[in-house]
N, C-alpha and C positions, 0 to 999 in steps of 0.2 A: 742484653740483660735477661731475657728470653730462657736464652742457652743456658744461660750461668745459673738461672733459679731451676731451670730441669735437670743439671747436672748433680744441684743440691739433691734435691729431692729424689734423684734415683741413687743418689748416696747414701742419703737419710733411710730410705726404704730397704737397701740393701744391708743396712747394718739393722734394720728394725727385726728384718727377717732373718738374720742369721742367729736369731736368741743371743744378741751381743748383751756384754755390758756396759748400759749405756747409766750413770750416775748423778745427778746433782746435787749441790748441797754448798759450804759455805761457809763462814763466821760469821758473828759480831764479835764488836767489844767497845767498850765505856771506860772512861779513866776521869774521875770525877775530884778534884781537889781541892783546896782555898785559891792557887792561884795558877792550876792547870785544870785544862777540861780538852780530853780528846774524846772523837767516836771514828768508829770506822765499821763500813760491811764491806764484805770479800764473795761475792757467789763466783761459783767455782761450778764448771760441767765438765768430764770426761768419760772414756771407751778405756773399759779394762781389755785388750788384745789380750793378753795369756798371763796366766797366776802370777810370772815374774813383772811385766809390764804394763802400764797405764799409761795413757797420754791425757793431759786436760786443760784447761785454759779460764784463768781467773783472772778475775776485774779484782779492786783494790780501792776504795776510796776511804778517804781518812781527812777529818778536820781536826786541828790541832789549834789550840787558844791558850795564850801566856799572859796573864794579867799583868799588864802595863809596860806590853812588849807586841803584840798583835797577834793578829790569826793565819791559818796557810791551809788551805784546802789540797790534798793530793790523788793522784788519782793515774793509776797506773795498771798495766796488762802482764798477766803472770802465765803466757805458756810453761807447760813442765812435764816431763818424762818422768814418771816414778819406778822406780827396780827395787822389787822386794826380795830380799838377802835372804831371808829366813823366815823361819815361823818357831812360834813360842807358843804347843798345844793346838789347839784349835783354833781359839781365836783370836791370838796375840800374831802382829808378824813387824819384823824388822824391816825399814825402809830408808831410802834415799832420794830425793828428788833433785833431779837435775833443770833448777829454773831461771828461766831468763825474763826479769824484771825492766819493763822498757816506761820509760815515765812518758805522760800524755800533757800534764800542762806544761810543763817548761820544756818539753820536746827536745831537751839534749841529752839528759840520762841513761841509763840503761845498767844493770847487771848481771854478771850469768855466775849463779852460786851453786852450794851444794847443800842440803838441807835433808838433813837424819832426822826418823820420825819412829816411833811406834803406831801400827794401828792395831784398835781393837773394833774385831767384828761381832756386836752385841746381840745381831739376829741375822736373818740368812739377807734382809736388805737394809739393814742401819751400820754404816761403821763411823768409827770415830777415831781421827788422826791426832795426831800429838808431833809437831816440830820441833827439836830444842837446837833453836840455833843454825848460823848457817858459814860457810866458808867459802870466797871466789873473788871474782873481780868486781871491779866497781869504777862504773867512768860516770862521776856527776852526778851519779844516781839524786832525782827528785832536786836537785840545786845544792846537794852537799860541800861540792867544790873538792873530793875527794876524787884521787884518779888513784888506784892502785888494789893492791889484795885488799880483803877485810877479813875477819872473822868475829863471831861474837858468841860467844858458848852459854846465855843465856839458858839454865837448867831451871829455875825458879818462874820464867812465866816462858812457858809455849804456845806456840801459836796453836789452836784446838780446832778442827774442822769436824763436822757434821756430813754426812754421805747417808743420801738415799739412794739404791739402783732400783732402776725403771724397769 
């Protein structure tokens, strides 16, 4: 255990000192209705390696309540490779992440999709992502009982992330 936290740590140090980009940050979100009420937070940490790639690793929890139907707590791990395609000006740039969604309480889930995003970088350490949508596999994901492709082209609510770099 020893080894394992010094190994951390001369990692951690080695990317602190190489002026990496090191970023965190995150969502909420609320859905409040007569006889729906979801909430969920998502914090999110990742290392920009180089202008086209990002690696990073997001937690996921969400409770979901249907009046006179019950409730379902979820909670799941979101490693993800992002590859930025382009850029739009300065501070717009085109993106895709490539994530694999692995569920934690029902512990048979899992999906690895694809997920197109805009970001905009508002100052040299605030950005802010925009998701629409995602396309890939899916085995059981969170207890859906879905085994196969998915896609969902959701334009009207994206997922919106918040980024600070360190």
């Amino acid at each position: 255990m020893k080894k394992l936290v010094l190994v951390l740590a001369i990692v951690f140090a080695g990317i602190m000192s190489a002026n990496a980009q090191v970023w965190v940050g995150g969502g909420l979100g609320a859905n409040i209705q007569k006889n729906f009420t979801s909430f969920e937070i998502a914090p999110e940490i990742g290392y920009t390696i180089n202008p086209q790639f990002t690696v990073a690793l997001g937690a996921d929890y969400s409770f979901v309540s249907i009046k006179n139907v019950g409730s379902v707590n979820e909670l799941y791990l979101e490693p993800y490779l992002r590859y930025v395609g382009g850029t739009i000006g300065k501070k717009f740039s085109l993106f895709v992440d490539l994530c694999g969604d692995f569920g934690l309480i029902d512990g048979t889930g899992y999906a690895v999709v694809l997920r197109p995003g805009i970001a905009w970088q508002a100052t040299e350490r605030f950005t802010a992502a925009f998701r629409f949508g995602y396309a890939g596999y899916d085995h059981d994901f969170m207890g859906s009982g879905n085994n196969g492709f998915v896609m969902n082209c959701d334009l009207a609510a994206p997922q919106i992330r918040l980024y600070y770099t360190l």
